[in-house]
C-alpha positions in Angstrom: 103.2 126.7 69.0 101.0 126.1 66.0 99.4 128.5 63.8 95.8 127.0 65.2 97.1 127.3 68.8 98.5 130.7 68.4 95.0 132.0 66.7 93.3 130.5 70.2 96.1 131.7 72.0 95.5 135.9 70.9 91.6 135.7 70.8 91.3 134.1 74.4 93.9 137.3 75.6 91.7 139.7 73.2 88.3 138.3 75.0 89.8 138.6 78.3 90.6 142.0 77.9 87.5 142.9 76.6 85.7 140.9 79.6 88.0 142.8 81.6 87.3 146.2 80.4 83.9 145.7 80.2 84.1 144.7 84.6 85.8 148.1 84.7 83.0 150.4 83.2 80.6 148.5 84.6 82.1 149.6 88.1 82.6 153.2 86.6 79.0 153.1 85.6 77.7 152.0 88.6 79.2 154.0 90.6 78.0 157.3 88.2 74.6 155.9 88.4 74.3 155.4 92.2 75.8 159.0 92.2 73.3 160.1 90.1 70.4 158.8 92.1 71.9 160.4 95.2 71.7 163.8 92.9 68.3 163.4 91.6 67.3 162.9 95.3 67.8 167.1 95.7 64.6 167.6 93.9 62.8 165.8 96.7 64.5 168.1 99.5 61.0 169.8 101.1 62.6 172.7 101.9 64.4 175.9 99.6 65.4 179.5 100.5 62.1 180.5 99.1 60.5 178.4 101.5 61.9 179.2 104.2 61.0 183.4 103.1 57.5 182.1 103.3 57.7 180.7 106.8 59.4 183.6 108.0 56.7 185.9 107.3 53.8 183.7 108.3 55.6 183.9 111.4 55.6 187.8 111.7 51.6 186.8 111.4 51.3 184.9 113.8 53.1 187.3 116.2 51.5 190.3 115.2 48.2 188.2 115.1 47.3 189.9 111.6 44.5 187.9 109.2 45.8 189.1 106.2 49.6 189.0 105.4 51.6 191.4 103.5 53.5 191.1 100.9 57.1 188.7 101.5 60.0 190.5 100.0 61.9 187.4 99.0 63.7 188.2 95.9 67.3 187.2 97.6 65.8 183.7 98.5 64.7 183.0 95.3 68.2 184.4 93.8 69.9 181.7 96.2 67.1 178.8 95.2 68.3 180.0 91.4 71.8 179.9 91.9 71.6 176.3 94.1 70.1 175.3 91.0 72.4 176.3 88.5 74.6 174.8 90.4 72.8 171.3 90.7 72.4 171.2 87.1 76.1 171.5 85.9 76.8 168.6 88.7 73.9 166.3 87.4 75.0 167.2 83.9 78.4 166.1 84.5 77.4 162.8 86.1 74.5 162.3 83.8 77.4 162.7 80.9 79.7 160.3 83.1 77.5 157.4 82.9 76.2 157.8 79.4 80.3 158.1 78.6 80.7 154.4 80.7 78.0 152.8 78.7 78.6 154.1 75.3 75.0 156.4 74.9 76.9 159.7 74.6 75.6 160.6 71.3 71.9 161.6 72.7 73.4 164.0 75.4 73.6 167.6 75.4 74.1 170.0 78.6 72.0 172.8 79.7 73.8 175.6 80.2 72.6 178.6 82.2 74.6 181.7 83.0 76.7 182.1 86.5 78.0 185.4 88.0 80.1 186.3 90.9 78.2 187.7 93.8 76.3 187.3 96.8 72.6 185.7 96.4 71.3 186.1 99.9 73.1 183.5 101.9 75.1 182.5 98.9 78.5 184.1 97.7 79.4 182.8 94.3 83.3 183.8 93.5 85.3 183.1 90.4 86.7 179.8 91.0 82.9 178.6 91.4 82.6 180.8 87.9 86.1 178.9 86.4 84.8 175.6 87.2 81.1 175.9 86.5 82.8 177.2 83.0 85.5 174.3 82.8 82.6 171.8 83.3 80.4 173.5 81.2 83.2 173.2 78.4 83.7 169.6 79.2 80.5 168.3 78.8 80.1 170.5 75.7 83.1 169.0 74.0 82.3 165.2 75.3 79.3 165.9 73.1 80.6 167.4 69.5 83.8 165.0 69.5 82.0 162.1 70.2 83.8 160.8 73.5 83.1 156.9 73.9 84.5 154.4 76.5 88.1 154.7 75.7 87.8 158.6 76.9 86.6 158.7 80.1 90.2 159.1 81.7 90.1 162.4 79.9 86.6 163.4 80.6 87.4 162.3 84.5 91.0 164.2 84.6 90.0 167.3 83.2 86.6 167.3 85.3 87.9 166.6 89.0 88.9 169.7 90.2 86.0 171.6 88.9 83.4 169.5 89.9 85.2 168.8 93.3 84.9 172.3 94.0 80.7 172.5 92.7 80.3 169.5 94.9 82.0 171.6 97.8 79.7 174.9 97.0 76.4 173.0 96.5 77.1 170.8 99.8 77.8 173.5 101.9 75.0 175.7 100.5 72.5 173.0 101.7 74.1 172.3 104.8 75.3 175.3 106.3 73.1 177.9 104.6 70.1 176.2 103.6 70.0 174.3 106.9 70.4 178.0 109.2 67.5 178.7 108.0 65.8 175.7 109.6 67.7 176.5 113.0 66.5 180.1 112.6 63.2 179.1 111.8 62.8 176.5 114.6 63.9 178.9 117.4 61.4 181.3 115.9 58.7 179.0 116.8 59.6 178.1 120.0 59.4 181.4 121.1 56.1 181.9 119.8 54.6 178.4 121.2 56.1 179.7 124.7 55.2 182.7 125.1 51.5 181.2 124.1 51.8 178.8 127.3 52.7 181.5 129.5 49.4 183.4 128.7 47.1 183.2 131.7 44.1 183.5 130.0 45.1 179.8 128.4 43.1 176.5 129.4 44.3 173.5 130.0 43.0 172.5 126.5 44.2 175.1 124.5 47.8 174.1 126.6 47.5 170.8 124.6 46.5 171.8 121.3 49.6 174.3 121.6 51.7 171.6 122.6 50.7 168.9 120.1 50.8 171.8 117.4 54.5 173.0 118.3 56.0 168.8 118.5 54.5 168.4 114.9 56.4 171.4 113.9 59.6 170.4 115.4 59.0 166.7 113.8 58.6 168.4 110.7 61.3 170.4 110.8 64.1 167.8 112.1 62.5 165.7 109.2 63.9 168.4 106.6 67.5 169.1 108.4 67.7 165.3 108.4 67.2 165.1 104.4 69.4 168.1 104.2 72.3 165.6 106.3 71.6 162.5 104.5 71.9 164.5 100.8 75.0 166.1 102.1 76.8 162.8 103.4 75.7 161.8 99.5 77.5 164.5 98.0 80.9 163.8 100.2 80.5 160.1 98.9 80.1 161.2 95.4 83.1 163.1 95.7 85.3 161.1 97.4 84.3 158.5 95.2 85.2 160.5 92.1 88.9 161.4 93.5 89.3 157.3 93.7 88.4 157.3 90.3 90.7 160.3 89.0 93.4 159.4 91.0 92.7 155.3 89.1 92.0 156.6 86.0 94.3 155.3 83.8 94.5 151.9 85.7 91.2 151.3 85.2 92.1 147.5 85.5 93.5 147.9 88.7 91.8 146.2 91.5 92.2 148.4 93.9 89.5 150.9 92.1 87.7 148.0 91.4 87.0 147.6 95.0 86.9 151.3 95.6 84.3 151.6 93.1 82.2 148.8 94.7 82.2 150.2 98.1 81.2 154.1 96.9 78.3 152.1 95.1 77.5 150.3 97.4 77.5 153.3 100.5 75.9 155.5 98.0 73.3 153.1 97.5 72.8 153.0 101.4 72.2 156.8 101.7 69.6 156.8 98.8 67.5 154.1 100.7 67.8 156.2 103.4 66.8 159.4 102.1 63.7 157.8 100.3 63.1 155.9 103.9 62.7 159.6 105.4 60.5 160.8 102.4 58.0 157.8 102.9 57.7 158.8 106.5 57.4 162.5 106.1 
């Protein structure tokens, strides 16, 4: 081979690899970007622990037909909405970090960091393997900053990340959709009761009967509209995290096509539950 043909020979190979690993971030960074948009989607949820406080008690006014309301204690509700966002931000943080990391921006990030303690927060129990791996992210992100992680780390940054943020994933899912989403239950049954025992009354018309109907289906519409966002954002969270364990699991076969296609479809599905959440918010 000639020392011409040779020359052609190595910067074809080094161009394909380049091409090649340029395909693979791209997946990586799609997929952290359609994760992303599934996350960013929680500050659209119409409905927090706070909220639901609120409802409660203009419930009780209702019932005990009183004009002027007293004061809602709700301090453990908004201790849960603060805790649901702590744990929100480490998430988005991680995955905001993950695709900056895929496309090389990494120098212009720095994570928020807000303090996490064991306990119960109304509805919420926060123990200390939320507390390791809210810390263990936390250190992550903070050390993907001040050494200067590029592309060539990202098998790092996704190994040492997995676990924790598997287990945030688990804690924020199931705060939403077994906590947060009792509420709504609670909350809907609440309302039945009062909207029956309204039709029962003797002394209602036939018109009144109507208005009280009409009046208790918009509140059931509105409050199967909110559990269904609270579904949606949850099956966007298992995504994300099942997608993530393809990618630790690939991590240091980046190339491999079998991630490449794994990659694809968790893009792909998580960009088919974000429609659908912003499909439900533009009919709400």
């Amino acid at each position: 081979m000639s020392k011409i043909s040779f020359s052609k020979f190595i910067t074809t190979g080094l161009l394909l690899l380049f091409l090649v690993g340029c395909i693979n971030l791209k997946n990586v960074n799609g997929y952290s970007t359609h994760s992303l948009a599934i996350l960013k989607n929680f500050e659209q949820v119409d409905y927090t622990f706070s909220r639901s406080c609120e409802n409660r008690c203009a419930i009780d006014q209702l019932e005990k037909q009183e004009l002027f309301r007293k004061d809602c204690d709700c301090k453990a509700n908004n201790d849960a909405d603060s805790v649901t966002l702590i744990l929100y931000n480490a998430i988005n943080g991680y995955f905001d970090g993950l695709t900056k990391l895929s496309a090389n921006e990494l120098t212009s990030y720095k994570f928020n960091t807000a303090n996490l303690v064991a306990g119960k927060y109304g509805d919420i129990t926060i123990n200390k393997e939320h507390i390791a791996s809210y810390t263990k992210i936390s250190t992550i992100l903070l050390r993907a900053f001040t050494d200067g992680y590029r592309k060539k780390k990202i098998a790092t940054y996704v190994g040492d990340a997995n676990e924790p943020i598997q287990t945030l994933i688990n804690a924020f899912g199931f705060t939403l959709e077994a906590n947060l989403s009792k509420k709504l239950e609670v909350e809907k049954q609440r309302y039945q009761s009062y909207y029956f025992d309204l039709l029962k009354d003797a002394n209602t018309s036939a018109y009144e009967k109507k208005k009280i109907i009409d009046d208790y289906n918009f509140m059931l519409e509105k409050n199967k509209d909110k559990k269904n966002q609270l579904v949606i954002f949850g099956k966007g969270l298992r995504k994300i995290a099942a997608g993530h364990q393809s990618l630790y699991e690939g991590r240091n076969k980046l190339s491999a096509k079998e991630l490449t296609v794994l990659l694809t479809e968790s893009s792909n599905e998580l960009k088919d539950i974000s429609t659908a959440f912003n499909k439900l918010k533009k009919n709400n």
